[in-house]
N, CA and C of each residue as an Amber inpcrd file, in Angstrom:
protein
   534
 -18.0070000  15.5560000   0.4780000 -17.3610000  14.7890000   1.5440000
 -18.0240000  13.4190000   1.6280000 -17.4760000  12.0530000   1.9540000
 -17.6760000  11.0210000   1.7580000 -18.2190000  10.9550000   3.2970000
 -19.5950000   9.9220000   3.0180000 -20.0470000   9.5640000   4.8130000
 -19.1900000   8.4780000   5.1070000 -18.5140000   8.4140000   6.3820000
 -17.5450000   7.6120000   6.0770000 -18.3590000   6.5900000   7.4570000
 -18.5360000   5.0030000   7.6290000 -19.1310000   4.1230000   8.2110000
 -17.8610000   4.5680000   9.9180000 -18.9010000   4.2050000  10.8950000
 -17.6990000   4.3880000  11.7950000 -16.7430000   3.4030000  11.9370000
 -16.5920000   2.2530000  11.6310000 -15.7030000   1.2120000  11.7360000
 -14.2360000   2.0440000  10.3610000 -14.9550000   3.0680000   9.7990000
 -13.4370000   3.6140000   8.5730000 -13.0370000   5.0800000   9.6080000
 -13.7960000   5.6300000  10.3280000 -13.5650000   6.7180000  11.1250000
 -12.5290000   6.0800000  12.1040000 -12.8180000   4.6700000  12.1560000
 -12.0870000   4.6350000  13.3880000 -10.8410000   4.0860000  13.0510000
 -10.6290000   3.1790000  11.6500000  -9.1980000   2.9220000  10.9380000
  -8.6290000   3.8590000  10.7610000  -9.4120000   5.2250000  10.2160000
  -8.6550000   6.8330000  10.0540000  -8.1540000   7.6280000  11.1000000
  -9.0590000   7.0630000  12.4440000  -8.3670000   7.5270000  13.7020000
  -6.7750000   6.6980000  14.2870000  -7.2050000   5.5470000  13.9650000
  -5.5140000   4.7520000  14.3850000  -4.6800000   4.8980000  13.6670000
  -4.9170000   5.3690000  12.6510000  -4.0290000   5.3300000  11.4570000
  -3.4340000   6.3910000  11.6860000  -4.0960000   7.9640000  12.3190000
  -3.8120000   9.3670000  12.2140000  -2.7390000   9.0290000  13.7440000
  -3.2180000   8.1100000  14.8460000  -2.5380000   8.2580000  16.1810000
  -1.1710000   7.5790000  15.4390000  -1.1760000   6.4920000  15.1910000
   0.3950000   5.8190000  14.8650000   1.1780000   6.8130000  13.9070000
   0.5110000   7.7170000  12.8300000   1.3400000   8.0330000  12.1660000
   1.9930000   9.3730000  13.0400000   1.3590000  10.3830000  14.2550000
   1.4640000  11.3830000  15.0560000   2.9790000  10.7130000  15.6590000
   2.3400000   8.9060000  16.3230000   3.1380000   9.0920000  17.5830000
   4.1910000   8.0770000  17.2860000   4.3960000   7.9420000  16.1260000
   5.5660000   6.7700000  15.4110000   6.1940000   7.2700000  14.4640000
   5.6450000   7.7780000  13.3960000   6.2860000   8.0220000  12.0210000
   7.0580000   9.7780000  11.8170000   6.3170000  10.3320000  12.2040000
   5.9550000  11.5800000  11.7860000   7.5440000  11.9580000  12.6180000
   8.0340000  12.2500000  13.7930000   9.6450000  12.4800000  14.3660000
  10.4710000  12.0760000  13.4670000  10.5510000  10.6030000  12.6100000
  11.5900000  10.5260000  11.8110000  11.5190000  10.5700000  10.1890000
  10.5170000  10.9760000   9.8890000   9.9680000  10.9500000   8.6250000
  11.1860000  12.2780000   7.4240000  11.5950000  13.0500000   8.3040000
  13.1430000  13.7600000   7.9880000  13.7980000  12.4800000   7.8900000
  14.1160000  12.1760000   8.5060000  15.8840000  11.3060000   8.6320000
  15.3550000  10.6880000   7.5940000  14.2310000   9.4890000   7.8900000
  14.3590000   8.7630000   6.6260000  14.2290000   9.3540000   5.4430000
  13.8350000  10.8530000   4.6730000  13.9540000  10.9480000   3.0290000
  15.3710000  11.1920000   3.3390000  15.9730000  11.7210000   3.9130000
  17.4960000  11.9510000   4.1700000  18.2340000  10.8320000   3.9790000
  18.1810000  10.0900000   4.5330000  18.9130000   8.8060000   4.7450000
  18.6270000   7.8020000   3.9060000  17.6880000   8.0920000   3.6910000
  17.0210000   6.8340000   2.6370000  17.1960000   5.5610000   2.7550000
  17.3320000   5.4060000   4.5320000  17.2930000   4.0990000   4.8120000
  15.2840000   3.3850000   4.9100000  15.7690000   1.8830000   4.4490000
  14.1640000   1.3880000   4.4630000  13.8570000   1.3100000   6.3820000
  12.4820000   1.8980000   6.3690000  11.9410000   1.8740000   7.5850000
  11.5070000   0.6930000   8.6220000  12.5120000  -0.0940000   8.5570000
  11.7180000  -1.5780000   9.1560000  11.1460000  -1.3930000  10.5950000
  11.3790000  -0.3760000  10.9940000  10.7160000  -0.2740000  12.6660000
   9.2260000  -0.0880000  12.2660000   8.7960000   0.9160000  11.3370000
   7.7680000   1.3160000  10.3370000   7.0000000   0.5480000  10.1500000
   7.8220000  -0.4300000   9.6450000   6.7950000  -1.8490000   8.9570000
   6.6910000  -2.4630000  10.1740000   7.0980000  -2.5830000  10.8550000
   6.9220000  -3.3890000  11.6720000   5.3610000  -3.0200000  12.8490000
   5.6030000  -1.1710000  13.1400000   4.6640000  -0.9500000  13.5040000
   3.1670000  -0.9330000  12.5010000   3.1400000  -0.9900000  11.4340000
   2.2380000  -1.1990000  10.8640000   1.7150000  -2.1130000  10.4250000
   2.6690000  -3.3770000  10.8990000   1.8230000  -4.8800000  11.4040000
   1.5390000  -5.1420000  11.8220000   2.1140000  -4.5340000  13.3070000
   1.3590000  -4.6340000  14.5860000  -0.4140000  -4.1880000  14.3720000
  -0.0540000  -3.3030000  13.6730000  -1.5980000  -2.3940000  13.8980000
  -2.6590000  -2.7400000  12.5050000  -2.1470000  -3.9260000  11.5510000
  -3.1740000  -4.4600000  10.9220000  -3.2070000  -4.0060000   9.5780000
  -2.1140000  -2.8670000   9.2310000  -2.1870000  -2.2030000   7.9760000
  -1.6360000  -2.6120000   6.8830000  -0.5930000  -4.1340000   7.2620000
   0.1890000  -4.5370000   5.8300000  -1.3700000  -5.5370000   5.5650000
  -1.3160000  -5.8120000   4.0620000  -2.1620000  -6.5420000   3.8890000
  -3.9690000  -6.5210000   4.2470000  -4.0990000  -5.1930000   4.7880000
  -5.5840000  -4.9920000   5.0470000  -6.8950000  -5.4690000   4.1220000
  -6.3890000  -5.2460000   3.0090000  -7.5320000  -5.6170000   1.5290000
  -7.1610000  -7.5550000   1.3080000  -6.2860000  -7.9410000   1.9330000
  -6.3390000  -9.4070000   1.8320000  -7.3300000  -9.9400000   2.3990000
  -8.2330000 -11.0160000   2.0160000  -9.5770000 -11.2490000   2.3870000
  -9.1850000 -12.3080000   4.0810000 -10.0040000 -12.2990000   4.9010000
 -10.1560000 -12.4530000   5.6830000  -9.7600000 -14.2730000   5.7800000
 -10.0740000 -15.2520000   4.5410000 -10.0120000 -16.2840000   4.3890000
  -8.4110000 -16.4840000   3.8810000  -7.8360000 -15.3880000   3.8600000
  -6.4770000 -15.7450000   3.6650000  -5.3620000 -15.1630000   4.8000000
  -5.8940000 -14.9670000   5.9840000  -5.5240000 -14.2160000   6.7440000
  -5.3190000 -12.6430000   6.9960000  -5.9290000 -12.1930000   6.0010000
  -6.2380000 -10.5870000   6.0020000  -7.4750000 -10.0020000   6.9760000
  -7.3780000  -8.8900000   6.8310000  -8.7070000  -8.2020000   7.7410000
  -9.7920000  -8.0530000   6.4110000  -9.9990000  -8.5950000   5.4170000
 -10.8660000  -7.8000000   4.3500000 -11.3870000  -6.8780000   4.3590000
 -10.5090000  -5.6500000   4.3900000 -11.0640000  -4.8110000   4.5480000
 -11.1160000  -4.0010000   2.9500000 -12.0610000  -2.7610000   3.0310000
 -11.8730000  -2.5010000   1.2060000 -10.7900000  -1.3840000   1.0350000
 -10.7290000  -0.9350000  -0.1920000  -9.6570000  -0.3280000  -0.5320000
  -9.8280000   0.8100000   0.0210000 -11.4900000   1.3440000   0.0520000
 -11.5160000   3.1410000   0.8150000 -10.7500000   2.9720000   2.0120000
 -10.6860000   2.0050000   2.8310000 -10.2130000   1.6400000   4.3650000
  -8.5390000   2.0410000   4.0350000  -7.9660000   0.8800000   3.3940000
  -6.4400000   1.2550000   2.7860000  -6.2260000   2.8270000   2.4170000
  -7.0430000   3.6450000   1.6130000  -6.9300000   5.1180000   1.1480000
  -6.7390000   5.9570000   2.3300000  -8.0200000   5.4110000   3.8620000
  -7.5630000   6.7450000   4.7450000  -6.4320000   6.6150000   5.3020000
  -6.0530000   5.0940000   5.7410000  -5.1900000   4.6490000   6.4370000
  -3.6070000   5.4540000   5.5580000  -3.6680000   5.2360000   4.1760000
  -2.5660000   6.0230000   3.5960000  -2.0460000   7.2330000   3.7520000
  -3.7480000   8.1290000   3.3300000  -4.0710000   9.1940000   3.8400000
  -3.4210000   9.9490000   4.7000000  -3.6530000   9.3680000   5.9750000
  -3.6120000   9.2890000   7.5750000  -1.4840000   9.4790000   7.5770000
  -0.9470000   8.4810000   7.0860000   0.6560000   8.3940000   7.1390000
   1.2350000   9.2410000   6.1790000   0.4410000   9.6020000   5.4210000
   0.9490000  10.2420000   4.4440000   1.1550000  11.6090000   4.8410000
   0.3650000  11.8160000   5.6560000   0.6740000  13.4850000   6.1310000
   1.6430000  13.6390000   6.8680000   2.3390000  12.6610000   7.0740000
   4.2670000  12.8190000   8.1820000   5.0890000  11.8590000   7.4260000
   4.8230000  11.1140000   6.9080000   5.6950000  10.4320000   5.9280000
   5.3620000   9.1440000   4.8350000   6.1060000  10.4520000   3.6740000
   5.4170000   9.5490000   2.6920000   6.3960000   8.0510000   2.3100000
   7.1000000   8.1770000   2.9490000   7.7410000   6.6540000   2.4940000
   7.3990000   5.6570000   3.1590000   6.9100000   5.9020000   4.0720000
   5.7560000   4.7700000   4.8670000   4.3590000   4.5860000   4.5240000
   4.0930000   5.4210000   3.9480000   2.4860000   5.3120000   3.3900000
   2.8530000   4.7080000   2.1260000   3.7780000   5.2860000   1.3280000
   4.1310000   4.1650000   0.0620000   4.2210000   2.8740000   0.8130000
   5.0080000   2.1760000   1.3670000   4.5190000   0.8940000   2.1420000
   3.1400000   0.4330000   1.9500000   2.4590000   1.0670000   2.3410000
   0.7170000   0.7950000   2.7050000   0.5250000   0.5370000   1.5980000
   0.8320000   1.6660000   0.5900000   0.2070000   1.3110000  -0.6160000
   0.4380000   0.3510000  -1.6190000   1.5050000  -0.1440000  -1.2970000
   1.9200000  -1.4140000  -1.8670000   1.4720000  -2.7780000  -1.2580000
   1.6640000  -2.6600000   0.1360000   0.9710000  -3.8770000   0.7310000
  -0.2080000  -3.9620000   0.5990000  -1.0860000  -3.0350000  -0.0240000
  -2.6270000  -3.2520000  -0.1690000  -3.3690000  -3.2910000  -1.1350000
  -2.7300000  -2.7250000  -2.3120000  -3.1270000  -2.7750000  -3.6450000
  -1.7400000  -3.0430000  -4.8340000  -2.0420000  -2.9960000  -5.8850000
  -0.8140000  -3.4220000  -6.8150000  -0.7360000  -5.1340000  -7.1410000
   0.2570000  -5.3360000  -6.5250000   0.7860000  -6.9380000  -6.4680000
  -0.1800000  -7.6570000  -5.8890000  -0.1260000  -7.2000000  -4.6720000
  -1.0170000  -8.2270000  -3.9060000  -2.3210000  -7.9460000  -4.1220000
  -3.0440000  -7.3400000  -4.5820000  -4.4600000  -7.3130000  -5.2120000
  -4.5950000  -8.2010000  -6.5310000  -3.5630000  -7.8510000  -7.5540000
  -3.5970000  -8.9120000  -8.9620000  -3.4480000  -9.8770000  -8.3290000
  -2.5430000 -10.5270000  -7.2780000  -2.3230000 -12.0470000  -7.0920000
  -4.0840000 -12.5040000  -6.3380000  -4.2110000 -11.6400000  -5.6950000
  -5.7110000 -12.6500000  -5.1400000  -6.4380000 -12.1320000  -5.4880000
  -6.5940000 -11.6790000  -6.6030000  -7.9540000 -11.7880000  -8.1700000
  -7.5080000 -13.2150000  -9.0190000  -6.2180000 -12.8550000  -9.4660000
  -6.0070000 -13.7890000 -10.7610000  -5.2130000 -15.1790000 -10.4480000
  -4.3360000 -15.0880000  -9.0630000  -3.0920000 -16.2780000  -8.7090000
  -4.0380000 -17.3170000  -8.2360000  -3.1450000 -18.7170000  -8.3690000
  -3.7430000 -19.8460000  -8.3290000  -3.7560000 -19.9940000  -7.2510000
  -4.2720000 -20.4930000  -5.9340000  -4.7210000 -21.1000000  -4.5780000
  -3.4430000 -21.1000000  -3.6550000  -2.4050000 -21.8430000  -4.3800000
  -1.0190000 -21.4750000  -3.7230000  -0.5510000 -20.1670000  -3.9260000
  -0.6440000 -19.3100000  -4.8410000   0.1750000 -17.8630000  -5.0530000
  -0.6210000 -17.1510000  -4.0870000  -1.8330000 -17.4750000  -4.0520000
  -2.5870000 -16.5670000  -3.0400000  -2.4850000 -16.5310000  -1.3610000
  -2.4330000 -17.9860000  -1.0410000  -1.8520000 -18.4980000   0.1110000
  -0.6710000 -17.5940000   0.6470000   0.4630000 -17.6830000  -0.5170000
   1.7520000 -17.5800000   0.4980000   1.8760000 -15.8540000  -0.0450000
   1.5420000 -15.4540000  -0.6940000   1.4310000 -13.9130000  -1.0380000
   0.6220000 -13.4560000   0.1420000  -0.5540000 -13.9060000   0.6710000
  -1.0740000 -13.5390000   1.8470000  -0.1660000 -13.4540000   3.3180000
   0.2610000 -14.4750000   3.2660000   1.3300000 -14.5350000   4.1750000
   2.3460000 -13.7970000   4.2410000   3.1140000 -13.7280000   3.2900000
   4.1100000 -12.3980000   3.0080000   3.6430000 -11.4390000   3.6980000
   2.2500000 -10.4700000   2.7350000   2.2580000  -9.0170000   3.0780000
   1.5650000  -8.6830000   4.7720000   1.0050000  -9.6390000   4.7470000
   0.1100000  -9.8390000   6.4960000   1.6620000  -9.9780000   7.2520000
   2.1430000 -10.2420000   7.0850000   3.4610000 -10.5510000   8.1550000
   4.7230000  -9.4180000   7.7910000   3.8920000  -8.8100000   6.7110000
   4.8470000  -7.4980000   6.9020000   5.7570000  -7.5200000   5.3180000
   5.2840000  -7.9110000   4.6580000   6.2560000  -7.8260000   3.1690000
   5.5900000  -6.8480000   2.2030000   6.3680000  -5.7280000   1.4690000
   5.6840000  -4.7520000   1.0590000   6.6350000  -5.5930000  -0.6270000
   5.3680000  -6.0060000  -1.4600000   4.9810000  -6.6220000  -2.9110000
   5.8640000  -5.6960000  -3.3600000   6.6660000  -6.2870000  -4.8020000
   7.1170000  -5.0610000  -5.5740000   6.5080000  -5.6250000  -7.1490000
   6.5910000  -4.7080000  -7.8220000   6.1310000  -4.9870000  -9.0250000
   7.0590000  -4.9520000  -9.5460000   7.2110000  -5.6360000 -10.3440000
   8.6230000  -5.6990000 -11.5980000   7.6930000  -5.2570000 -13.7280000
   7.6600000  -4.8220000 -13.6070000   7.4370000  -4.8230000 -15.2430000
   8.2830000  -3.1810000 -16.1710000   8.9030000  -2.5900000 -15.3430000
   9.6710000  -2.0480000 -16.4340000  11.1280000  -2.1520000 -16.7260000
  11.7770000  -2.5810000 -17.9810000  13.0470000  -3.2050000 -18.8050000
  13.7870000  -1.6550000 -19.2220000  14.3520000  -2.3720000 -19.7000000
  15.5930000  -1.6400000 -20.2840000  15.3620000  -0.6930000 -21.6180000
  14.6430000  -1.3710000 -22.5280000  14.9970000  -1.4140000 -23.9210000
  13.1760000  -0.7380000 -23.9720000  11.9830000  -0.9580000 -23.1570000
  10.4110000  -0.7330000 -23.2300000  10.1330000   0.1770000 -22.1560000
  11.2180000   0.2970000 -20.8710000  10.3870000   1.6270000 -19.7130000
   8.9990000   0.8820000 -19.6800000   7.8870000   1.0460000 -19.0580000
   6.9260000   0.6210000 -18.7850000   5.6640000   0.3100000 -19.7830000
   6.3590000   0.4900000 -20.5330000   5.3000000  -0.6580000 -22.0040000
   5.1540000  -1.4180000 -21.9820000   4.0520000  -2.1770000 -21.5090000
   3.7230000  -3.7010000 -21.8570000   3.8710000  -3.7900000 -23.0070000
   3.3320000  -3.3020000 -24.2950000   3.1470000  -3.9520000 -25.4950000
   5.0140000  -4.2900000 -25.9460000   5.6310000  -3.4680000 -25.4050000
   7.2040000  -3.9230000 -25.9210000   7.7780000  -4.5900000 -25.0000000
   7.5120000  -4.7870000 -23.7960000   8.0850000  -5.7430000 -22.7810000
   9.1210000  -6.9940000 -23.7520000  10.0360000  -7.3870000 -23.3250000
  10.8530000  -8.4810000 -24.2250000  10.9750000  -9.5170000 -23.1990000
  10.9470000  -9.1700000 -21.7870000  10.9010000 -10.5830000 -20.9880000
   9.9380000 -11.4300000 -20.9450000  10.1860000 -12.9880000 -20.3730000
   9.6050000 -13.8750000 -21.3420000   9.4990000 -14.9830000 -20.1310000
   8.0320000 -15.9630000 -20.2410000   7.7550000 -16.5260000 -19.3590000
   7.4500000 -18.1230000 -20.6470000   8.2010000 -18.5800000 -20.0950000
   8.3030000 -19.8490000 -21.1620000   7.6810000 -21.3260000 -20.3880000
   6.3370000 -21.8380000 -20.5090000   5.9170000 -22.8180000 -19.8270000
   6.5770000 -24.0030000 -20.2910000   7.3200000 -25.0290000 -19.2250000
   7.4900000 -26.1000000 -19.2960000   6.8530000 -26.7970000 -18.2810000
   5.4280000 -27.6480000 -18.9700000   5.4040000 -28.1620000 -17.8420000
   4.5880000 -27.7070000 -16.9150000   4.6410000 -27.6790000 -15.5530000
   3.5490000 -27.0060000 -14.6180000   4.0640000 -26.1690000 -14.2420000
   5.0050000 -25.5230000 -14.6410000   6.0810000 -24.3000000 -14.3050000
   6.2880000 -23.3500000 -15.6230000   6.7760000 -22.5130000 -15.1610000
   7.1990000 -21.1340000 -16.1280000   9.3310000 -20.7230000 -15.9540000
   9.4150000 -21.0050000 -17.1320000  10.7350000 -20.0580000 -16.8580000
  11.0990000 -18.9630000 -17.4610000  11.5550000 -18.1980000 -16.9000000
  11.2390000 -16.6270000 -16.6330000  12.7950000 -16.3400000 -17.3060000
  13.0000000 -15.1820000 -18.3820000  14.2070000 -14.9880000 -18.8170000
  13.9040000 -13.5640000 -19.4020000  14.4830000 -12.6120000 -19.1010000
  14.6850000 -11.2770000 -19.4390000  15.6450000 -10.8070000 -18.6300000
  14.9950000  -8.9920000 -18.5200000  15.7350000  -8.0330000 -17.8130000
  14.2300000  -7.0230000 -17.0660000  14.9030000  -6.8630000 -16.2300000
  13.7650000  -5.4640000 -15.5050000  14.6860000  -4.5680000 -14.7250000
  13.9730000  -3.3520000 -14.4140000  14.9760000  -2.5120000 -13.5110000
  13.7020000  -1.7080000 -13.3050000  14.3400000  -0.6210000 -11.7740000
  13.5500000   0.7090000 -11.2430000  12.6870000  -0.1090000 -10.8630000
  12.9160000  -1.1270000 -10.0100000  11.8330000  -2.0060000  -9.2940000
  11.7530000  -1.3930000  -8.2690000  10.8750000  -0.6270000  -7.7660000
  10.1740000   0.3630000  -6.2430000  10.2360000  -0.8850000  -5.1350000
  11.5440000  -0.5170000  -4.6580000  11.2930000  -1.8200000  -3.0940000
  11.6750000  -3.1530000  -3.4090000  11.9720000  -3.4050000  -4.7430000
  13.2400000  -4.6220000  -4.8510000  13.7950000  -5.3110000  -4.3900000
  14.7070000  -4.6390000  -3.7560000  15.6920000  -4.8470000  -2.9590000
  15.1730000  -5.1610000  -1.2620000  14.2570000  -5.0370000  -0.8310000
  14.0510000  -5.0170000   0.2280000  12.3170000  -6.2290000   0.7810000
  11.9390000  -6.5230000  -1.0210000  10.6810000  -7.1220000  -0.9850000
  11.0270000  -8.6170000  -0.8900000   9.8240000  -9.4520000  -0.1100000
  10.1840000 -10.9500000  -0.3360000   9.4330000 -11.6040000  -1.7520000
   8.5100000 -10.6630000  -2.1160000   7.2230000 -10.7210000  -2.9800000
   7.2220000 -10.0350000  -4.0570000   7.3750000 -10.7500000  -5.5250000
   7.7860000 -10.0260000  -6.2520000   6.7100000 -10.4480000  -7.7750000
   5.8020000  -9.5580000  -7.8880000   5.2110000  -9.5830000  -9.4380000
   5.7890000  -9.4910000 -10.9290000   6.0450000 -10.5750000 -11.5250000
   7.1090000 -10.1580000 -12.5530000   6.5870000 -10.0640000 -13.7460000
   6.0120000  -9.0450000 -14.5730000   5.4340000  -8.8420000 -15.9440000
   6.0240000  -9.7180000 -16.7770000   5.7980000 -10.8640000 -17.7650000
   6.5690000 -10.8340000 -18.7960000   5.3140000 -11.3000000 -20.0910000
   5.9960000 -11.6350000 -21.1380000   5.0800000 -12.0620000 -22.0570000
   5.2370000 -14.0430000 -21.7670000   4.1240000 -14.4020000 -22.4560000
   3.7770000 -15.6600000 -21.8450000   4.1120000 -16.9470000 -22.8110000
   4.5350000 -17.7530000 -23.3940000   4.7760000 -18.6240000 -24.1700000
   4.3100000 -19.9790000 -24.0960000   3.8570000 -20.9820000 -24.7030000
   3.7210000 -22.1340000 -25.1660000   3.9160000 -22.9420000 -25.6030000
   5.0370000 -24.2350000 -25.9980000   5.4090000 -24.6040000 -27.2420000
   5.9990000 -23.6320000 -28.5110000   6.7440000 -22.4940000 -27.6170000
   7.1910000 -21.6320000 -28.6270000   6.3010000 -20.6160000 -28.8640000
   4.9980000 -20.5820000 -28.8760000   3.6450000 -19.4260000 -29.3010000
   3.3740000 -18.8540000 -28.3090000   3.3560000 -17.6490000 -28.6060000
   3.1670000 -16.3490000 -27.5650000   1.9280000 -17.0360000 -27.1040000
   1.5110000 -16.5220000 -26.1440000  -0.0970000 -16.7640000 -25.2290000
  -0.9270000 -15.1470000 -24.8270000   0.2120000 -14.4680000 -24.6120000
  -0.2230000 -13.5920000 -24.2240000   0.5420000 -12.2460000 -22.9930000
């Protein structure tokens, strides 16, 4: 068993009350319905959970990922399509963008998931399913910009994300990069 600091006892305690006294009554309807939960998200902005692992200098709580795990944890035991939420707003997308994105991607990606935008990842196609090494979409630099030309599909939250990570392969003057 993990000693857990009391400041994570006590994210695991709010996390366990909201998911009791919010999620958990409709957590039926929604796999049923399979409508997206925006009351959901919404309560879980209120309470600090979109965007938790965003560092504090970008408007996040910096908090670490064990914090995000109970908090998942915690929703996950009445509904898992709201804890998928969590887990997207806290790791995935928005973790690669504020490791690797430039000063602006990090900025407004912060903003997104803190205000409630659950990141989607885009990298599996048609023709590769989730192979990077065969990926065929294509990020072509002109310039201080990239233009982006393929296909993707089975994007988790797509349709409903403002924030979107898009895998492709990288180009130069025509030469792959990477």
């Amino acid at each position: 068993m993990l000693g857990l600091t009391a400041a994570q006892r006590d994210v695991q305690r709010q996390a366990r009350e909201l998911a009791n006294s919010q999620f958990a009554t409709r957590a039926a309807e929604i796999d049923r319905t399979e409508q997206y939960p925006w009351d959901n998200v919404e309560a879980l902005t209120r309470a600090g959970f979109m965007g938790m692992t965003v560092p504090s200098t970008y408007g996040g709580a910096g908090r670490g990922y064990l914090d995000a795990v109970l908090v998942i944890e915690e929703i996950a035991r009445v509904c898992g399509t709201t804890a998928r939420i969590v887990v997207e707003a806290n790791m995935g997308a928005i973790g690669a963008i504020m490791k690797y994105g430039s000063e602006t991607q990090k900025k407004l990606a912060a903003e997104l998931v803190v205000g409630g935008d659950k990141p989607a990842i885009c990298i599996t196609e048609p023709e590769a399913g989730s192979a990077a090494t065969q990926m065929a979409t294509r990020a072509d630099r002109h310039g201080d910009h990239y233009l982006l030309n393929g296909k993707k599909h089975w994007i988790t939250g797509g349709g409903v994300s403002r924030l979107h990570l898009v895998f492709a392969r990288v180009f130069h003057d025509g030469e792959e990069q990477g």
